[in-house]
N, C-alpha and C positions, 0 to 999 in steps of 0.2 A: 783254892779259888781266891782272885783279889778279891782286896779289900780297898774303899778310900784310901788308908796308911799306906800299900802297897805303894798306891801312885803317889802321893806325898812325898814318901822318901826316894823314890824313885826322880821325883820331877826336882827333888831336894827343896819342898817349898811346904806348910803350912797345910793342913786338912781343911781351915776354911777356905785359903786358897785355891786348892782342888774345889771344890763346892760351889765357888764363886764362877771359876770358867766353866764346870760342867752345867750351870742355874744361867749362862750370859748376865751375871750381874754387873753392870757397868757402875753402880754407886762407888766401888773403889778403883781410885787408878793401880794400871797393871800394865808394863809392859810387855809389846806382844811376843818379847823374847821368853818371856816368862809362862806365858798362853799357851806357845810351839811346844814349850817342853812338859807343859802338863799333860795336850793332847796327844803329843808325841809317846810319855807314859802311858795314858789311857790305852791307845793301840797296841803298842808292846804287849801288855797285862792283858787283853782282851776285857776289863772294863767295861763292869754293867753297874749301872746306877739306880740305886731302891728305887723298888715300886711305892706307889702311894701309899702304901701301909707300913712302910717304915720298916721294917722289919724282917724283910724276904730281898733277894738279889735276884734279877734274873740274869742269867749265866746263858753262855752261848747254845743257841737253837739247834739241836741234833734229832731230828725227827727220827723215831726206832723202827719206824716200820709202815707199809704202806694202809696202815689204818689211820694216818693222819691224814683225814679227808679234805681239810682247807688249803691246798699248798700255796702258797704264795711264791713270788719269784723277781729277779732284779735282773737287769740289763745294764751294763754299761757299753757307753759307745764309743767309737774311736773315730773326733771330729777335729777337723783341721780350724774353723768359720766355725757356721754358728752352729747352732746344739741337733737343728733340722732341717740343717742344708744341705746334707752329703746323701744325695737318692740312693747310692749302693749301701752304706749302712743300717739306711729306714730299709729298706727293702727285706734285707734280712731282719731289722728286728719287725716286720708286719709276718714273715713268715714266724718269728716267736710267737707274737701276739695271736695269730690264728690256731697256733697249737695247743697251747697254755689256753685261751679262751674253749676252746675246742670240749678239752677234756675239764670244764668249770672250775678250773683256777683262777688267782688271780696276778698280775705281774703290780708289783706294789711300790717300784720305783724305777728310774731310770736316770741316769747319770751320765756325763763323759770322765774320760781319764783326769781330761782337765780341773773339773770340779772336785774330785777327789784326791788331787795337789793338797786342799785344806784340808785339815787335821780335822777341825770342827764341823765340815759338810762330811767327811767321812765317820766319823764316828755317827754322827747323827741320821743317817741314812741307815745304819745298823741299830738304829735301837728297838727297830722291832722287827722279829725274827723271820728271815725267809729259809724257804727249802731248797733253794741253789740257785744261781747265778751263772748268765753268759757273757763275756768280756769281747771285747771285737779286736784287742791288740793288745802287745806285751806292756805288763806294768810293771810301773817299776817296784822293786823285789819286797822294798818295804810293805808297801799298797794291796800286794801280791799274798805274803803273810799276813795281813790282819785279815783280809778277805776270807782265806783260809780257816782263819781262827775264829771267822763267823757264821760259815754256810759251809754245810757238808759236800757241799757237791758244785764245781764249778765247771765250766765248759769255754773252751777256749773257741773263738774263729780265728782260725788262721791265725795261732799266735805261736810263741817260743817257749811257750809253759811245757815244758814235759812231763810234767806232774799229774796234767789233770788231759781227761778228754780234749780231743781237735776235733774240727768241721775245715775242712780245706780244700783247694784246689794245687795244682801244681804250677808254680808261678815261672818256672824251666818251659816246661812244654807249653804251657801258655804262648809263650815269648815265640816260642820255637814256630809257632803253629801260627803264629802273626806273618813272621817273614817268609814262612815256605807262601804262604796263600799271595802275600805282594812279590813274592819274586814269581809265580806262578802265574801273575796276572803281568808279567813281562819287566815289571822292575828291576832293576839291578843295583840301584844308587839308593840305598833303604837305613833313615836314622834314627834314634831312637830317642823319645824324650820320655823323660822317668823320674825318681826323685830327688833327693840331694845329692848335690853333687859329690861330698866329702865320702857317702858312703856307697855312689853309682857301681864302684864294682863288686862288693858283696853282695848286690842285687841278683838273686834268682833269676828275676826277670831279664836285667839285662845280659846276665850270663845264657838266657835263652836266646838272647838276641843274637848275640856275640858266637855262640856254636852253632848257631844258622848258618850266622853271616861266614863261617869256614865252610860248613858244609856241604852251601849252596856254590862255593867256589865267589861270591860275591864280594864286592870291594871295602875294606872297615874304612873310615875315616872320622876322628876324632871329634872334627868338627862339625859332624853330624849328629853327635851323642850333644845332648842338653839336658838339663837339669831344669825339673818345673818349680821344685821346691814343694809340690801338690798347691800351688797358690796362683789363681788363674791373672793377675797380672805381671807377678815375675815372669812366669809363661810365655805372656804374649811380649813381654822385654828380649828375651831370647828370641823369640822367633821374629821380631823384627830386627834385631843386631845382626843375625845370620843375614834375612833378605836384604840389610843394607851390604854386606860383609860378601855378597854374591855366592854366598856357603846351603844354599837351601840344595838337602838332595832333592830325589824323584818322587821319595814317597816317604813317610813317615809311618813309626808305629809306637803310638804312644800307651802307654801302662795307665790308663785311665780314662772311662768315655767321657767324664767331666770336663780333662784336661783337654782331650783330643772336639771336644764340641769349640771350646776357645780360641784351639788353632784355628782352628776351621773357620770362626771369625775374626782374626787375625787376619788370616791369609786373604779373606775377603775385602777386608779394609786394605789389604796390603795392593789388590790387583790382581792376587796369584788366582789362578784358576785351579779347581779343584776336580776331576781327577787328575785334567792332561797338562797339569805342569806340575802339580806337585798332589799325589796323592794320598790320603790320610784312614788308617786304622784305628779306634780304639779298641777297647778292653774293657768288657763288663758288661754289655746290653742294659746299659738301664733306659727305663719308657722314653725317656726324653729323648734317647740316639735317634731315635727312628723320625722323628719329625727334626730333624736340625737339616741345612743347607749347606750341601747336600744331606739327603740321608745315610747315616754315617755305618761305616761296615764294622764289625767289630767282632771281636774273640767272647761267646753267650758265655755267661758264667752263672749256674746254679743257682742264685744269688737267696732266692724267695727261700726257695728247698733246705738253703744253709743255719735258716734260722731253725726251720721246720725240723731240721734233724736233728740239731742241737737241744732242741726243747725234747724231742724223742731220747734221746740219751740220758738229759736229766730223768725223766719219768722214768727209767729204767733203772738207775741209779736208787732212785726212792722205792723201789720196786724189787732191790734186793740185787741187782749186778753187781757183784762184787770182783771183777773180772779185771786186769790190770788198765789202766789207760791206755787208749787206742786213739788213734788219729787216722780219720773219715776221710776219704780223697771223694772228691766229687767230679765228675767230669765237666769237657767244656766243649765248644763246638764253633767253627765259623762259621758267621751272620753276614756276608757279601750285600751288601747296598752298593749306593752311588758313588761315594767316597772314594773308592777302588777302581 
């Protein structure tokens, strides 16, 4: 079990040193080069800092058995903006919240990825012990192991953790099941706006897009593929560059109803008519699609149910599953509106 000394010699600094970043004592100057590498030891070591009594250490939270009645439980989120701006994120964690609430738990923190960049917000959000954890996107590996080294039980959405439980959908057939439905509603000139650009073709998604757009015998063309960046005025950058550029196909199918509600105001400012000049798809059904202008069609995606199972899986976990990591496919459906 560490000790203070562990992380000292580890941070290659002083025991009051350690004491002073782990107390925020600001009376001495300290560079915050010096701070990174304390925290950055504390994480490594998994670092617990005496209770009030001086003389005991609390060590990382491994609850034995499902007679610990209090469970408590942590969320982190995967946000672009701000901490409660992205509805398909809340969505799923309100289906956590009803779970967890459900069966008188309680969820004792909640975080984005970004927040837990700091050394200091992440150790300090473990200092008191939860019974597992759901992540909404891949962390990075550091972040990833000390999490580990704090909760028995994590639960990925839709991430690249192979280690620990999924909750997923299929971002292939997703795709796929966008463009059979606009080429079905007579489309044939169909483009796709998705994420970065740098990494657009190891996209699932757009690879759903892309073995449509062969299978439907349908036409690709390059300059109908855009990148949103997930950020609603780069977005609306692209999609006026094309309508200036004369490059707008017949329909779009955009990898997010957030994104795809923007075009849809874009296009509005732009003049373009919506469905019979250029028609538009999202992806995800969140509340908001249904009232935007037009009402927008989209690919339903489980969203609520994702949190709900997730939290289903931890309580199972606590409950003695000891059964290898599995990954949850959840199905999805299209939601035809006006847009289309």
């Amino acid at each position: 079990m560490s000790t203070i000394r562990d992380v000292a010699a580890l941070a290659n600094v002083s025991t009051a040193t350690v004491s002073r970043v782990l107390n925020h004592d600001t009376k001495y100057k300290m560079t915050d080069e010096t701070r990174e590498r304390v925290w950055k030891a504390v994480a490594e070591l998994g670092y617990k800092a005496p209770t009030s009594s001086g003389d005991q250490m609390r060590y990382v939270y491994k609850p034995d058995s499902a007679a610990q009645k209090n469970h408590k439980f942590g969320c982190i989120l995967n946000v672009q903006g701000g901490k409660y701006n992205d509805p398909y994120y809340l969505s799923i964690l309100s289906g956590f919240e009803d779970a967890v609430m459900k069966k008188g738990y309680e969820i004792s923190f909640i975080r984005t990825n970004k927040e837990l960049e700091d050394p200091n917000i992440l150790y300090n959000t473990f200092q008191n012990p939860v019974s597992g954890v759901i992540i909404m996107n891949t962390l990075e590996q550091e972040t990833f192991d000390y999490l580990r080294k704090q909760t028995p039980y994590i639960v990925g959405i839709d991430t690249d953790h192979r280690e620990i439980d999924n909750v997923a959908y299929d971002h292939y057939a997703v795709a796929f099941m966008g463009i059979k439905h606009l080429m079905e509603q007579g489309y044939k000139r169909i483009g796709y706006i998705g994420g970065f650009k740098e990494n657009m073709r190891t996209s699932r998604r757009y690879n759903g897009y892309y073995s449509a757009l062969h299978c439907f015998n349908l036409e690709y063309n390059p300059n109908w593929v855009l990148a949103s960046n997930w950020d609603e005025e780069y977005c609306d950058q692209m999609i006026r560059e094309a309508y200036r550029k004369k490059l707008l196909p017949d329909a779009f199918f955009v990898a997010s109803d957030l994104m795809a509600i923007g075009v849809l105001r874009t296009l509005f400012d732009l003049g373009v008519q919506v469905p019979s000049q250029v028609a538009v798809m999202g992806m995800s059904n969140i509340e908001i699609s249904r009232y935007s202008n037009p009402p927008l069609s989209t690919i339903s995606l489980p969203i609520h149910d994702m949190g709900r199972v997730a939290a289903g899986i931890l309580f199972n976990r606590i409950e003695g599953d000891d059964t290898p990591p599995k990954t949850i496919t959840l199905s999805a459906e299209v939601l035809k509106r006006s847009s289309t």
